[in-house]
C-alpha positions as CSV (number, residue, x, y, z in Angstrom):
1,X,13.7,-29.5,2.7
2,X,14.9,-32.8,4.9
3,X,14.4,-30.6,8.3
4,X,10.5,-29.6,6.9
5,X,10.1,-33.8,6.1
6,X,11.5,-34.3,9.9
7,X,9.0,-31.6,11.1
8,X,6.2,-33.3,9.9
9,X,6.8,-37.0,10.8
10,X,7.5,-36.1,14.5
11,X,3.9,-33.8,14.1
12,X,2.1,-36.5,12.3
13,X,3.4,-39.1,13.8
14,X,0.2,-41.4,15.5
15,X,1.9,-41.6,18.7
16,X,2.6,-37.6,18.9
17,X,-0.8,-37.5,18.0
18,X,-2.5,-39.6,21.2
19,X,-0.5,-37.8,23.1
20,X,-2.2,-34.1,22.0
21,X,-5.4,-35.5,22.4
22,X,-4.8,-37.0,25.8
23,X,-2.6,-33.5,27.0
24,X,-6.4,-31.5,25.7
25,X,-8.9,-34.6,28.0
26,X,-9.4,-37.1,25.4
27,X,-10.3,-40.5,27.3
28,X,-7.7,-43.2,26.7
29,X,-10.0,-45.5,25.2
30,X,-11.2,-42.8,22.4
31,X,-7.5,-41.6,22.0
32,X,-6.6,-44.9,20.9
33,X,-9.7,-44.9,18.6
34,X,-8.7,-42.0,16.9
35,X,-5.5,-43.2,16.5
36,X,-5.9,-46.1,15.0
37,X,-7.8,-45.3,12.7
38,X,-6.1,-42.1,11.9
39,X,-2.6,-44.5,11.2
40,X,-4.6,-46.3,9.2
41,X,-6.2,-44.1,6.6
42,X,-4.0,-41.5,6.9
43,X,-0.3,-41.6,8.3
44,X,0.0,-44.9,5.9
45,X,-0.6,-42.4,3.0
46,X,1.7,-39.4,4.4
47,X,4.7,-41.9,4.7
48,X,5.0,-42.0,0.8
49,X,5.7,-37.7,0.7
């Protein structure tokens, strides 16, 4: 179960995230949108599990 948590931090992780939507053409700017927002709402809330 620990190696299924570590799996899904690294996946979830806001950074690992910008970087997937830069890789696919996402602008920098709108990246960092996404991502902020995304930490906020939801990566806050995944933390707990």
């Amino acid at each position: 179960m620990r190696k299924v948590r570590i799996i899904f931090q690294h996946y979830f992780n806001p950074l690992h995230v910008y970087c997937r939507l830069r890789e696919i053409g996402v602008d920098t700017c709108t990246a960092q949108r996404v991502c902020t927002v995304y930490e906020r709402l939801i990566y806050r809330a995944l933390r707990f599990f």
